[in-house]
N, C-alpha and C positions, 0 to 999 in steps of 0.2 A: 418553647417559651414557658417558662417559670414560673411561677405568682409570687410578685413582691411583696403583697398587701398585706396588711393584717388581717385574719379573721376578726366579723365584728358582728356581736348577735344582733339578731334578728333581721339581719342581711340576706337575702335573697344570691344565690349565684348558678353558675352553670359552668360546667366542662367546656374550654374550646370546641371540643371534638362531638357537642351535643345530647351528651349526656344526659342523665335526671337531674332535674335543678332540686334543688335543698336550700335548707335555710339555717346559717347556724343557730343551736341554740344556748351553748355553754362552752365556754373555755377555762382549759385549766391548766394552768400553766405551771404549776409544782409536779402535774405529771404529766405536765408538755403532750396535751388529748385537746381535742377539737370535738362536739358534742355536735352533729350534726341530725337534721328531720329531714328527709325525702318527700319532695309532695307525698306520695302513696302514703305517709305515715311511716314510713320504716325510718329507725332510730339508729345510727352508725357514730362510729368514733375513727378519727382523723390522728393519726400522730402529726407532729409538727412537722419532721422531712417531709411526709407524705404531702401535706396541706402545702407547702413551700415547693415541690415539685411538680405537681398539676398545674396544668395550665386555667386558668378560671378564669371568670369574667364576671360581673357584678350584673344584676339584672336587675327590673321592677319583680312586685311582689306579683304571683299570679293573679287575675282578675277572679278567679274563684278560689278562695282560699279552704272550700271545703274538699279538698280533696282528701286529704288525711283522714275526713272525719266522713267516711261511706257510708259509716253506719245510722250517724244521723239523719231522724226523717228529717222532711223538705219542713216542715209545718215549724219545727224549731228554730231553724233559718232561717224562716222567713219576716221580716222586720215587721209586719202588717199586721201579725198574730198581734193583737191587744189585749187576750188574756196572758198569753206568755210574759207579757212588759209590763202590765199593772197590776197584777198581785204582789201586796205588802202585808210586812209583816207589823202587828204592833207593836213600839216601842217597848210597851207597856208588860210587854211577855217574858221579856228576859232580866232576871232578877240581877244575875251578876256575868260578867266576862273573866273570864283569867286567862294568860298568857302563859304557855310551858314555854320556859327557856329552854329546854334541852331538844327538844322536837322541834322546835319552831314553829308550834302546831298554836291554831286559838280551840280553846273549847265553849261553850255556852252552856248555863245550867236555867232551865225553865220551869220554873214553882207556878203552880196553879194556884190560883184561890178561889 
């Protein structure tokens, strides 16, 4: 059985046959690649035959989605942390923002007075 589907990021799937579920996370279609994450975190690339020839199935997303991230302590995960959530920053600190268009990166410049 074949998969007709389209890949569709941040879709959850799994192997017929039981495989490691993944999640796609990028498709690119000028070089016809499939950007897939493995729970464990391992990053792989799908050509289009390849992704059209496996049999897949669509899943929920896993109920713990820290797999990938092992490394992270519990204490960062955990929603309770109240110092992790209310530390702000003030307004008042960042003089200016600029945009690189070629990075697609933001920078912040912070002047003391």
């Amino acid at each position: 059985m074949n998969t007709t589907m389209l890949p569709e990021i941040g879709q959850w799937y799994q192997p017929v046959n039981k495989g490691r579920i993944f999640q796609v996370v990028a498709v690119d279609a000028a070089e016809r690649l499939i950007e897939i994450q493995k729970y464990d975190g391992d990053i792989d690339e799908l050509e289009f035959n390849e992704w059209y020839a496996a049999p897949l199935r669509i899943i929920d997303p896993p109920e713990d989605c820290s797999g990938p991230m092992d490394d992270i302590e519990q204490d960062v995960l955990d929603d309770n942390n109240d110092e992790l959530h209310t530390q702000k920053l003030p307004l008042s600190s960042f003089d200016s923002i600029t945009a690189m268009d070629e990075d697609d990166a933001i920078s912040a410049t912070v002047i003391d007075n």
